[in-house]
C-alpha positions as CSV (number, residue, x, y, z in Angstrom):
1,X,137.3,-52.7,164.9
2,X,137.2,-49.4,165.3
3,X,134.4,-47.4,166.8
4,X,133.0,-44.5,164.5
5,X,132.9,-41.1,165.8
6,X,129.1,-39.7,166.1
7,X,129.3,-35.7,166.8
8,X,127.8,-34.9,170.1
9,X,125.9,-31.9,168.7
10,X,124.4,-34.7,166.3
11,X,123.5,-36.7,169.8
12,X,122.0,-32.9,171.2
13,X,120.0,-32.6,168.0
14,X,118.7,-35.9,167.8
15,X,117.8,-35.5,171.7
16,X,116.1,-32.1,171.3
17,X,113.7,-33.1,168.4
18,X,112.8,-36.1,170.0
19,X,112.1,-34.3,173.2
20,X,109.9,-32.0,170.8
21,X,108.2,-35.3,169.7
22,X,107.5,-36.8,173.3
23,X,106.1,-33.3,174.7
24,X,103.6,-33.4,171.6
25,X,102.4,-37.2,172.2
26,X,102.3,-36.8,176.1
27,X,99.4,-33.9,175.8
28,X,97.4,-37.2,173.9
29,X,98.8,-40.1,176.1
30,X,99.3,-38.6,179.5
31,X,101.1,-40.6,182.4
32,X,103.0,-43.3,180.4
33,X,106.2,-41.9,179.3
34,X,107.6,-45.7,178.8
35,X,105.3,-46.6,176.6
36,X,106.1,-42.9,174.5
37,X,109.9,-43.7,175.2
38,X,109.3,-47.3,173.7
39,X,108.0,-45.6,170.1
40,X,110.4,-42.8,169.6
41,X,113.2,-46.1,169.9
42,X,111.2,-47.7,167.3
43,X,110.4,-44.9,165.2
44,X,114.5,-43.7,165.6
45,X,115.4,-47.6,164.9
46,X,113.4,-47.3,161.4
47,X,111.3,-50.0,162.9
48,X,107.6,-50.9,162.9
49,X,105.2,-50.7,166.1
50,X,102.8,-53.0,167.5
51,X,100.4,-51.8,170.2
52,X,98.6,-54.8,172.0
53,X,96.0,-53.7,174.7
54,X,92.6,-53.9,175.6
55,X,89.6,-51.2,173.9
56,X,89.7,-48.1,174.9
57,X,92.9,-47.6,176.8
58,X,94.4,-44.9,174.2
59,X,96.0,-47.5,171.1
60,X,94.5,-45.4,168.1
61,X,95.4,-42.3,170.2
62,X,99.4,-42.8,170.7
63,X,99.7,-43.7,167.1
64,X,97.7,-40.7,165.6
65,X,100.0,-38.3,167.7
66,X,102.7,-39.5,166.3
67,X,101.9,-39.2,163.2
68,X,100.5,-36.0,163.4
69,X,103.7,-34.9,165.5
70,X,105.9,-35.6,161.7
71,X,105.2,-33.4,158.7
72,X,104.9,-36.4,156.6
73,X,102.5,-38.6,154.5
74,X,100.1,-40.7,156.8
75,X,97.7,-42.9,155.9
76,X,95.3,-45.1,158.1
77,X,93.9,-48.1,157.4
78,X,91.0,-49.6,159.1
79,X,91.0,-53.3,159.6
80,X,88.1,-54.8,159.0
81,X,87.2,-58.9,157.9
82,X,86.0,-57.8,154.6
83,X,89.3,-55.8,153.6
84,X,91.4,-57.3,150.7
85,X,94.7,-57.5,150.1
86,X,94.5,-55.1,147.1
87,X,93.3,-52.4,149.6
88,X,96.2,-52.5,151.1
89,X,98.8,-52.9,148.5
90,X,97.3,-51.5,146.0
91,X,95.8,-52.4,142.2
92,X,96.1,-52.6,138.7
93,X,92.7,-50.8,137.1
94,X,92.3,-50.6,133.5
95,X,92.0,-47.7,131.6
96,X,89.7,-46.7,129.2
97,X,90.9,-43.9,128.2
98,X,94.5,-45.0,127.6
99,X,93.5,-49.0,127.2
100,X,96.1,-49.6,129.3
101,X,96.3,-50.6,133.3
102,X,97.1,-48.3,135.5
103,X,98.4,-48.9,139.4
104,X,96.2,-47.2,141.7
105,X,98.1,-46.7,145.2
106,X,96.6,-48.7,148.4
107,X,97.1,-47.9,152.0
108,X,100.5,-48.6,152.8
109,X,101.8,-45.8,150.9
110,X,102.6,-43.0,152.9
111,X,105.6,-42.2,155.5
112,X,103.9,-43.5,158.3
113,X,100.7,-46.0,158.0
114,X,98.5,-46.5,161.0
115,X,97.3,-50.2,161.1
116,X,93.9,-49.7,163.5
117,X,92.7,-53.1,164.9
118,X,95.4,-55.5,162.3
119,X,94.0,-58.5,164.3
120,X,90.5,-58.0,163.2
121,X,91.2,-58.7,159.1
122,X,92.4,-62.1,157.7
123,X,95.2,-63.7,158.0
124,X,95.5,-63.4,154.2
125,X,95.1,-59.5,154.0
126,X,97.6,-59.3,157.3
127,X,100.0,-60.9,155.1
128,X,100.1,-58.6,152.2
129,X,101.9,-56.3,154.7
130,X,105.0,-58.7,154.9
131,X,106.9,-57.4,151.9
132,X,106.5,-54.0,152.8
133,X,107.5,-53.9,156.1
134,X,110.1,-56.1,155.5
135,X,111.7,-54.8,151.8
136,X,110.1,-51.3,151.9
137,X,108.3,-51.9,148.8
138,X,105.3,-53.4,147.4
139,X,104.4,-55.8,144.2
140,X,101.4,-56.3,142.6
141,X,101.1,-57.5,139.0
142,X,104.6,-58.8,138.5
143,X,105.2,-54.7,138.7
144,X,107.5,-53.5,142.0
145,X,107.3,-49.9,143.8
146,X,109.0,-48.7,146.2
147,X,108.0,-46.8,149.1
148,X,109.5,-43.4,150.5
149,X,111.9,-43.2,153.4
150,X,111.0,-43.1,156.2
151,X,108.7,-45.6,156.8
152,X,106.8,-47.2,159.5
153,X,103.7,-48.9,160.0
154,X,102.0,-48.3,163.7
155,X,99.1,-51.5,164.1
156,X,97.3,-51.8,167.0
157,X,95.5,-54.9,167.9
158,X,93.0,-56.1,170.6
159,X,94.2,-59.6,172.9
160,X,93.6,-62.6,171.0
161,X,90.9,-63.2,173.7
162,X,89.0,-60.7,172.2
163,X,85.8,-61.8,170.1
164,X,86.0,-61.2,166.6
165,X,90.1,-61.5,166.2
166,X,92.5,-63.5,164.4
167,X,95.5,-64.8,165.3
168,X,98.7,-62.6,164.2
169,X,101.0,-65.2,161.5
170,X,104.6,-65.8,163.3
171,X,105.8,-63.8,159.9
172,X,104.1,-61.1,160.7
173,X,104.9,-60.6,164.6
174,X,108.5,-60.7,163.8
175,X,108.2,-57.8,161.1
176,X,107.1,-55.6,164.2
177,X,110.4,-54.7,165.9
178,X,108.6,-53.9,169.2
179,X,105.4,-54.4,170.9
180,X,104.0,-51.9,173.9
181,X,100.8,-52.5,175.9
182,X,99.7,-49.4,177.3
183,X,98.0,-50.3,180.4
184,X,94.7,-48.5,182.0
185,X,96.0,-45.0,183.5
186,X,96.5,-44.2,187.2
187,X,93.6,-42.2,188.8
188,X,95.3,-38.6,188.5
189,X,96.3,-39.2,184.4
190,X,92.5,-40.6,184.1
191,X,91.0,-37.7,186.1
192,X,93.5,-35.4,183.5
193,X,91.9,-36.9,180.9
194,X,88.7,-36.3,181.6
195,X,89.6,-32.1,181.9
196,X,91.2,-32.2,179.0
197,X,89.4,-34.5,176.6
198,X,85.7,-33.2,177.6
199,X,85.5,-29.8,176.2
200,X,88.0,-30.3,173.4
201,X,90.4,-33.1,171.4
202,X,93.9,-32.2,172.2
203,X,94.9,-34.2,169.2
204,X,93.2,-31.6,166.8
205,X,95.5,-29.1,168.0
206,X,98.9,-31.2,167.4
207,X,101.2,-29.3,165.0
208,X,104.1,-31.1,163.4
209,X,107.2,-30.6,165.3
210,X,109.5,-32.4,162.8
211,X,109.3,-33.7,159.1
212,X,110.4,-36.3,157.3
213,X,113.8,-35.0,156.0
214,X,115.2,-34.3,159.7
215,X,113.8,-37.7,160.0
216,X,116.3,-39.1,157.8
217,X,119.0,-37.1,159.4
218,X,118.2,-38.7,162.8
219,X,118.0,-42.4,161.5
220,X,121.5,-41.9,160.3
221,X,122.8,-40.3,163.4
222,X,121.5,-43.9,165.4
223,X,123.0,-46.1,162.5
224,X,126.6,-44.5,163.6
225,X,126.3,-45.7,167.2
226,X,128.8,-48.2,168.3
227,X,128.3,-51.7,168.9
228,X,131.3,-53.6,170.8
229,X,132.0,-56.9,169.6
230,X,131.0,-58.3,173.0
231,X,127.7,-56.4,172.7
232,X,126.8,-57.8,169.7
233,X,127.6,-61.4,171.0
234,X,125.4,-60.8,174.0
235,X,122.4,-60.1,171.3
236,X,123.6,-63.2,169.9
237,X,123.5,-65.4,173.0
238,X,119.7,-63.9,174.0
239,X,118.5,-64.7,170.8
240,X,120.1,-68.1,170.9
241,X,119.2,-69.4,174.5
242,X,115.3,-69.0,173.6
243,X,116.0,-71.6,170.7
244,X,117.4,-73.6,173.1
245,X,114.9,-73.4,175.7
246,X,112.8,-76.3,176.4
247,X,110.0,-73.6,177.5
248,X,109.7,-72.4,174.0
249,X,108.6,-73.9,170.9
250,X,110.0,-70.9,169.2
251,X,112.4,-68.9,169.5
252,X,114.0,-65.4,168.7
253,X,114.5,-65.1,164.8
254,X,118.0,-63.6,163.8
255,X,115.5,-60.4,162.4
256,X,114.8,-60.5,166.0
257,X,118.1,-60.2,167.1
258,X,118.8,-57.4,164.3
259,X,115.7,-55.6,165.7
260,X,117.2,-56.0,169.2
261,X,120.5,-54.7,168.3
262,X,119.3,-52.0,166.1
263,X,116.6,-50.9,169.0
264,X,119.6,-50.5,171.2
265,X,121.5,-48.4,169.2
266,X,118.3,-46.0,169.4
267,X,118.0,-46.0,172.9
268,X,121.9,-45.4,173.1
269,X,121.6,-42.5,171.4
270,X,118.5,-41.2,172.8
271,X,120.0,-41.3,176.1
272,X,122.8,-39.4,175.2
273,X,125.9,-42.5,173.8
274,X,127.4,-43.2,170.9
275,X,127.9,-46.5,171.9
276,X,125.4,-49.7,173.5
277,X,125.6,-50.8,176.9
278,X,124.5,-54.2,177.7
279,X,122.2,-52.8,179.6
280,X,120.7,-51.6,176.7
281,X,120.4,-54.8,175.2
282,X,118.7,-56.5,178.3
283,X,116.4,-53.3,178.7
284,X,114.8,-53.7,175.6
285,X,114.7,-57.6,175.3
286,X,111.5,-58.3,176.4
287,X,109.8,-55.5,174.1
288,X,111.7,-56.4,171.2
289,X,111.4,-60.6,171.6
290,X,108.5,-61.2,173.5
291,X,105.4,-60.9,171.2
292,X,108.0,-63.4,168.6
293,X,108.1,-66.3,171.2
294,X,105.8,-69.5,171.2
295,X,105.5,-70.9,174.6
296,X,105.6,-75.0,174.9
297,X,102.5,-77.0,175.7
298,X,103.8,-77.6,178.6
299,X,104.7,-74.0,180.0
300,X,101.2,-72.8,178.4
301,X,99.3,-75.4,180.5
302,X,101.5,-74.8,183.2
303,X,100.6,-70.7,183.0
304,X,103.9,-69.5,182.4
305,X,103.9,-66.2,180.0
306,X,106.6,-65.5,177.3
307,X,107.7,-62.6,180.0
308,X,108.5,-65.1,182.6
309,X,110.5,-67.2,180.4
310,X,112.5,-64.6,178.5
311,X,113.0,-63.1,182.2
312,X,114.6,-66.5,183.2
313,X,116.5,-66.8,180.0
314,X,117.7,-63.3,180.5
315,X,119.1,-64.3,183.8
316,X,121.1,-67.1,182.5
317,X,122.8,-65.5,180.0
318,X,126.2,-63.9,181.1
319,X,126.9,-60.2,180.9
320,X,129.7,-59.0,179.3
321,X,132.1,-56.9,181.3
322,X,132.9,-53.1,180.4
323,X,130.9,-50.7,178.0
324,X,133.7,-51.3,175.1
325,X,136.1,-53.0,173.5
């Protein structure tokens, strides 16, 4: 198989708006460029972002800059336990007028939709985010619409520890091609924060720095980065050595190993390649597989996280040699 050609001044565009992007969200979220790294792969990858942390530590923050950072349609929805399906999706309302129904728009459409605290609604209106994150549209009374390109959904959650959540369904988790924890800051980034944040909001003065249309442009750019046959089997091996393992009572879905793939070709490209590294692959693993995994009885009572598992299964899985084939 041949490897497609991907321009290098498509790779120097792509890198230049995204370094637009990360210069807007780092005057929000200051001192964690990994975790800003970790959503402009996701957001490249046409993939959807889960943001798992603690109150307060800047969830609602990251994903409001980047949406404000896009010229695009956004729309947040706020989580709550009395929030219905139809309030996301969308209903059917009947007209008196024209004594016919008429489909009145719910949440999820818009380019980018900002899921604050998912975990704190029902597992039954979590769900009725499934087919539109998966299939990119929406059905409600037998009637299907789809929704515009691009489109991501950006949910941040609480720990399950945390009173007052539910449980994320397994179906669910592994719609979310990545997950990022953004951590408390170090002192100086807190001590920043507290200059900049005092007097004034630096997310009110975000300006878009790139819409939806140069969106698209990017998103195919990634999709022409090369994937070697070895590459791909590596993916393949990841995903398949956590079914195996006796540690996990689930394992990496193939979606997951898609996500994995497709995550690495964003990453590829955002650090300057038309092609995936293994590297790449193994980088991203853990991000990309480790909110989908279900520990054993035995390695929960024992205390051993997803991480450390994927970490050992990582290290048991040969690397291929050489960058391509």
């Amino acid at each position: 198989m041949a490897a497609p050609s991907t321009d290098g001044a498509d790779l120097e565009t792509l890198a230049r708006v995204a370094d637009r992007v990360r210069a807007n969200i780092e005057r929000v979220i200051e001192g964690k460029p990994e975790v800003v790294s970790a959503t402009l792969v996701v957001l490249l990858a046409e993939g959807h972002l889960l943001i798992e942390d603690v109150p307060g530590v800047g969830k609602t923050m990251l994903s409001k800059a980047l949406a404000r950072s896009i010229d695009c349609s956004v729309r947040r929805i706020q989580f709550t336990p009395d929030l219905l399906p139809s309030d996301v999706t969308g209903v059917s309302v009947f007209n008196q007028d024209t004594r016919s129904f008429e489909f009145r728009p719910g949440g999820v459409f818009a380019n980018i939709v900002v899921g604050d605290e998912i975990n704190r609604a029902s597992p039954k209106t979590q769900s009725a985010l499934l087919e539109c994150m998966e299939e990119r549209q929406v059905t409600v009374d037998n009637a299907t619409y789809q929704l515009d390109s691009p489109f991501m959904v950006i949910a941040t959650q609480n720990p399950i520890e945390m009173e007052g959540t539910y449980a994320l369904p397994e179906a669910q988790r592994d719609r979310f091609m990545a997950r990022v924890s953004i951590g408390y800051p170090v002192e100086a980034a807190e001590l920043a924060m507290l200059q900049s944040h005092t007097s004034h909001t630096p997310l009110d003065e975000l300006e878009p720095v790139t819409d939806a249309a140069e969106l698209r442009k990017l998103t195919s750019i990634v999709g022409d980065v090369y994937v070697s046959e070895p590459v791909q089997r590596y993916a393949v091996a990841i995903s398949a050595a956590t079914r195996r393992s006796p540690e996990l009572s689930l394992g990496a879905s193939p979606r997951a190993t898609l996500h994995l793939v497709r995550a690495a070709k964003a990453y590829a490209a955002l650090s300057g390649r038309d092609y995936v590294l293994p590297d790449d692959v193994s980088g991203l693993a853990e991000r990309v597989l480790a909110h989908r995994l279900l520990p054993s009885v035995e390695a929960s009572m024992g205390g051993r996280t997803t991480e450390e598992v994927l970490g050992r299964i990582l290290a048991g899985v040969a690397v291929p040699e050489g960058q391509r084939s």
